[in-house]
Structures are given as C-alpha cells and as structure tokens.
N, C-alpha and C positions, 0 to 999 in steps of 0.2 A: 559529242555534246549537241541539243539540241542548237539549231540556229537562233529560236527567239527563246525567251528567259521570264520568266514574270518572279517576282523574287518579294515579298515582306520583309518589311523591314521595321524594328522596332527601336527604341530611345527612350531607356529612362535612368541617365545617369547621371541627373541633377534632377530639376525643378521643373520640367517641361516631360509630359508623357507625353508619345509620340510614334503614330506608324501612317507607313504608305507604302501602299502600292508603285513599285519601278520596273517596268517591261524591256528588255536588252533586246531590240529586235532592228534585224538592215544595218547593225553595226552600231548604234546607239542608241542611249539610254530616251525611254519616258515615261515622266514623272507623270502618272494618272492618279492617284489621292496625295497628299500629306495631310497628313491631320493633325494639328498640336495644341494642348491643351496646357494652357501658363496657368503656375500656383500663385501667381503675384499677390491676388487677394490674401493666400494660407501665410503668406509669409511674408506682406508688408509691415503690419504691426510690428514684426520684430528686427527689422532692418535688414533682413538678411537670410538665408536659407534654414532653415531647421530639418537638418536629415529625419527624423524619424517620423517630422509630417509630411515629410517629401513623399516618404516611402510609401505611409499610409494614403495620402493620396494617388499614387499611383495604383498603388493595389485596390482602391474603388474605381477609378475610369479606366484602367488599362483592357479592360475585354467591351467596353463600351467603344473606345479608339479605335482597337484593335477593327472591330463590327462595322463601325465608321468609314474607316480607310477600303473596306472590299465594299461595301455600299458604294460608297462614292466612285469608286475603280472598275464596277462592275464585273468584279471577280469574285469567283464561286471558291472557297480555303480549298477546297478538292484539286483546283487548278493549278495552284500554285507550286512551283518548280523548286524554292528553297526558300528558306525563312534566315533573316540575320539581324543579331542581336547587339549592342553595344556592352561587350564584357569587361569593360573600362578604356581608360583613368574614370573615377567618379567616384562617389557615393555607393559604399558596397552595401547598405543597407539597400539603397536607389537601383542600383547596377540587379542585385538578385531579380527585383520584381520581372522587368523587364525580360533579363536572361535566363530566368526560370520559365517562364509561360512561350517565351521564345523554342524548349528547349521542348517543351511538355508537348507546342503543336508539330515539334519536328517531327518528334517520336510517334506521336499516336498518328499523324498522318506518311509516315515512314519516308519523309521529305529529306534532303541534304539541312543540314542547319550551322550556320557560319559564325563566329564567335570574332564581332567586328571592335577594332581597334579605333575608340569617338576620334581619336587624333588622325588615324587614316582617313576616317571619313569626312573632316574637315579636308584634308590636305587633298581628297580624290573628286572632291563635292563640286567643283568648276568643270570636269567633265559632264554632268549632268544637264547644261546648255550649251558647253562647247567641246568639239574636240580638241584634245591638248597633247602636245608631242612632249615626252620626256626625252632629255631632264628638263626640271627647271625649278626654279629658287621659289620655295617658299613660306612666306612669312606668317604663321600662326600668331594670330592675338585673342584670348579669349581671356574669360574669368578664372580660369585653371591655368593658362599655360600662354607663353610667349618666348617664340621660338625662331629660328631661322633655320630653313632644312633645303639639302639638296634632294630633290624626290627624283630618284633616278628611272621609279619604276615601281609597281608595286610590289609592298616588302620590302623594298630597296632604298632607306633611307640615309641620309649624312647629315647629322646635327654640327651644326659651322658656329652655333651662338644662342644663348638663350637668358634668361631673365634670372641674376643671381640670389632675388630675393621675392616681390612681389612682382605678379602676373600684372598685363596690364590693364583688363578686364577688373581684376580685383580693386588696383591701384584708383580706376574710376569710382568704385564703388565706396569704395573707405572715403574718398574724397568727398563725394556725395554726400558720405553719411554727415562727416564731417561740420560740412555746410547745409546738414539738414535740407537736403533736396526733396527726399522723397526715395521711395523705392521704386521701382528698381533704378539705381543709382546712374549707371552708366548712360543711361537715354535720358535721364533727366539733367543730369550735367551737360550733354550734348544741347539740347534746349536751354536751359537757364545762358550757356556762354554763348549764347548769338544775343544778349541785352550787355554783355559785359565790354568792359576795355582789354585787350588782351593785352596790351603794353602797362599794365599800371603795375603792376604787383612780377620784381627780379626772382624767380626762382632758382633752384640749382639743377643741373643737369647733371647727375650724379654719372661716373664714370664715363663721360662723354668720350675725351679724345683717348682713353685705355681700353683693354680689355677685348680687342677686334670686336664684332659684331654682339659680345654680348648685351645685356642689358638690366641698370637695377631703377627702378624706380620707389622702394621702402624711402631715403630720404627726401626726395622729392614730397611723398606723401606729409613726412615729418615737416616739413618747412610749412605748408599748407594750414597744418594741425597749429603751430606757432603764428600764422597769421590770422588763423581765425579767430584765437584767444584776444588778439590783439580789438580787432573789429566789431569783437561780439556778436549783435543782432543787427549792424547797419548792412539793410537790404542791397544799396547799391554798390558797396564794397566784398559781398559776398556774389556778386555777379561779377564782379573785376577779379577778384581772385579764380572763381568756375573759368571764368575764358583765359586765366595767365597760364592755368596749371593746366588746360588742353593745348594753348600754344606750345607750352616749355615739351609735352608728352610729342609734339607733334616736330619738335628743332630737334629731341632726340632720335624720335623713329627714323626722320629725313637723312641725320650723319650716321647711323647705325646702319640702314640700310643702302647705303650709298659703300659702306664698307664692304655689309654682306655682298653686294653685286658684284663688286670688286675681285671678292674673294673665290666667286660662283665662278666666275671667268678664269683666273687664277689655277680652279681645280676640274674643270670640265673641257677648258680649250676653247669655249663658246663664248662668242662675242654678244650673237644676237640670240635670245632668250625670253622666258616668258616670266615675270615677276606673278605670281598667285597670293592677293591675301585675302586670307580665309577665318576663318572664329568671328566669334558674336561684334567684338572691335572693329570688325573689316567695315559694319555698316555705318560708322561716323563719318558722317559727307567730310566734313575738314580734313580728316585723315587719309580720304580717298582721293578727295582734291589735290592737297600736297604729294602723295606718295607718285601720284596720276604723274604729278609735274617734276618730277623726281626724275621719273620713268624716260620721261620725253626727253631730260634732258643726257640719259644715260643710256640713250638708244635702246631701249629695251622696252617688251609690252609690258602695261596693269593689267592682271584680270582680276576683279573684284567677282564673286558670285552673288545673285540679287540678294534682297534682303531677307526673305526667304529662306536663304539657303547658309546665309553668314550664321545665326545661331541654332543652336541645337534642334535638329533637326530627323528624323527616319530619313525620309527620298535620297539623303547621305550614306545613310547606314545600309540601306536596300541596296545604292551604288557599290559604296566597298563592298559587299557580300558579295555581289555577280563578279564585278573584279577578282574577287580570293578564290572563287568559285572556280572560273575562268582558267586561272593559273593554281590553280592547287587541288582543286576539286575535293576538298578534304570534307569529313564530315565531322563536328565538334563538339560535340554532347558533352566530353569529359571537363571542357572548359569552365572555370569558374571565375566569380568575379575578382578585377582586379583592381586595389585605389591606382596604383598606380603603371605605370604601363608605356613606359618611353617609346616612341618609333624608331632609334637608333639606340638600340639594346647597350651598344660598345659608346656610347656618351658619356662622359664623366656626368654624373651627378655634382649638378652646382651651387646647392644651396646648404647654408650652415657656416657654425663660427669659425672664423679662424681662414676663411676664403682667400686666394691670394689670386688679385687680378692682374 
C-alpha cells in the first residue's frame, strides 16, 4: 500500500451535500478542502427536511462541490487514490445521489471506491486532529441517532445503550419547532436558552435511574408540548422553557453517561480512557461544558471534534474510507443504499411498542 493516501470523500445523506479532499500521509490524516453546502433556506418553510428536495438539490450542486473540494485541495480527480461515499443510515432517496456519482467516478477512473458507514465516520472523525488509541467510549448524538458505543477499532463496534425512542438531535428539533424558534431548530434553541431561567419550568427525565445507559427523551418532548399550550405566545416563558428542557436533556446525558463510563470500565478493564462525543449535538457548548466537567470528575479525557467536524460532514467520510481502506482494502461498487445501518450489527433494535426497560 502506498505510504501517502489522497482519498474523496462524499456526503449526501441528509440535507447537507458535501465533499473533501483528505490526504493520509507521515501516519496522519489532512483535511485540505471540506466543502458543504446547507439546504436550510429549501427547507426552512417547512420546518424540517423534505427528502425529495433534499435529493433534488443535491443532484444540482453535487458535481459543482464535488469541482469545489479538488479546486480548493489542489488536486487533479486523476490523482486521486480512492473515492468514499456515505451509503447510509439516511435518506435513500439523499444517500443514492451521493453513492451513485461516488460510484460512477470510481469506475470510469478505475480508483478503489469505499461504501462508508455516516455513523463510522462520526465515531472515526476525532481522529482527523488527533490521534486516538482505541478502545474508547463513544457517545453519538445527532438528529438520527444517539448512542453509546465501545469503538474498539475499526469495524469493531459494541453498542452498551442507545435512545429508545427519539434521537436527541431530533428531540431539539420538535422542541424548537414546538416553541416556534425557527429552523434549523437545534442551534436555534441553543441560542434562545442562554435568555432563559433554566430553573423555572420541572420537567421529567424519562427513564433516568433504569434501563443502564440507555436513553428516551419522546416524554420529555411531551411535557414541553403541555407547557407550551399552557403559555401560549408569552415570549419570556418560551425562553424559560428552551433553557428548562436543554438543562433537563443536559441532568440526563450527565447520569446516563456517568453510567456508560462505568460500564466502558466494567467491560474493557480500563480505568483511564478517552470519552469521544461526536454528531451534530457534540457542538452545544452547555453540553460540552457539563459533559467536559463530568469527564474531570471521572478521571477520564473529553474529546469533542471542532465544529466543523461535529455535523455532517465528507473530511469524515474521506477519514472512514482510508481507515476501511487501510484495513480491508475492499473495493465496493456492489454496495447500495442503506436507511438504515447499525455499527453493532448484533444490537438489539430498541425502538417500538411493547419495549421493556
């Protein structure tokens, strides 16, 4: 295998189309383009993602990005050592655009082409400024998915707890919508509750002391929905509520993950460890503050990755690819998209009626 690596990497498995250029060379990775292009405007009106405009718009800027990212990178498509694509969890209407054109410049340039897994490339994407010794615990929160996983390595996952209802990404989102923030919901709640009381409004903290490390937040949301009926349009109580219901998300993450550490140790033998949280969630400063001070007190490192790199993102995707590369060297044409696409294949699926915690 060559020593240095230059690798394209693409992302279109939501609402963000996205590639860059990632060069693997002297033993680690650098990011020379990301490029990403937010639909916010295509899908603020409607509060929320509309797959089939997602898709459409990807399929207009995706060779515009694509063009963008070697511009910017200073790389010739000729040069390039392998191309990798995010083949899910997503949007398989979203996921095709991407992993089709991903697949078409593998072929006609007769390049390796890598069929990347968005959840690895969150979980692998802290590599990308640091280097990082496996194992170590980490905590995925995004719009799709919230998880606790021992990353032993790559490909080598163990799901220890995850979200039995709503993701917590999502959770922000409905809540927003809720109190009519604005889209996109999650950064806009972040903002609105730095005006709020975060003490004013008792929410619940659904499943708190059961269930090990899992997590639900769907009642949580519900309580939210009952107080906002209550309050109506009074502006300053819909700012007391936005900061009650990021403190209550932020009293759960703090005892849920003080479990999962618990339990990382438990099943690995390791004391001292590296905590990784990664997804579009990682970049809520309150959330990184507390989990930071969590960390310090449970002898163990935070590594947050910048903000950048917290949501959806290629320079991720390009990562996992040379990583899969690296250790598989597989070439993956046959692959198609997937909605969904667990990292720990042997995880019970957690969600649906009749759940017992």
């Amino acid at each position: 295998m060559k020593k240095k690596l230059t690798f394209l990497g693409i992302e279109t498995s939501c609402d963000e189309t996205a590639a860059s250029i990632v060069i693997y060379d002297n033993k680690k990775p650098h990011v020379i383009s990301n490029i990403i292009s937010s639909q916010i405007k295509e899908h603020k009106r409607f509060g929320g993602v509309v797959p089939e405009l997602a898709a459409r718009s990807h399929m207009q800027n995706i060779d515009f990005i694509i063009n963008e990212a070697l511009r910017k990178g200073g790389v010739h498509l000729k040069n390039i050592d392998g191309i990798a694509a995010t083949a899910g969890p997503g949007l398989t209407v979203c996921l095709n655009v991407g992993l089709n054109i991903g697949k078409s410049l593998a072929a006609f340039l007769e390049k390796p082409f890598i069929a990347v897994n968005h959840l690895e490339g969150h979980a692998l994407s802290p590599g990308l400024e640091k280097k990082i010794k496996f194992p170590y615990l980490l905590l995925l929160i995004s719009g799709g998915h919230s998880q606790y996983i021992i990353v032993k390595g790559v490909g080598r996952y163990k799901q220890i707890g995850t979200t039995i209802d709503d993701a917590l990404g999502e959770a922000f989102d409905k809540t927003a919508k809720i109190l009519d923030l604005g889209y996109p919901g999650g950064p806009n709640l972040e903002i609105k509750a730095k005006k709020g009381d975060e003490n004013f409004f008792i929410l619940p903290r659904p499943i708190l002391n059961r269930g090990g490390c899992n997590l639900s937040f769907a009642g949580l949301k519900t309580a939210v929905l009952r107080e906002a009926q209550k309050i109506k349009k009074d502006k300053r109580l819909k700012l007391n509520l936005a900061a009650s219901f990021q403190k209550t998300v932020i009293d759960i993450l703090k005892k849920k993950t003080s479990v999962a550490i618990e339990q990382f140790r438990d099943l690995t033998k390791k004391n001292s460890a590296d905590l990784i949280v990664a997804g579009g969630v990682a970049a809520n400063e309150k959330i990184k503050e507390a989990l930071s001070e969590l960390c310090r007190n449970k002898k163990i490192n935070p590594i947050f990755p910048s903000k950048e790199f917290c949501g959806d993102n290629a320079a991720m995707i390009a990562w996992a690819g040379i990583q899969n590369f690296k250790f598989r060297k597989g070439n993956q044409l046959n692959v198609t998209a997937k909605s969904r696409w667990p990292l720990d294949s042997k995880a019970p699926f957690m969600k649906g009626p009749g759940l017992k915690i």
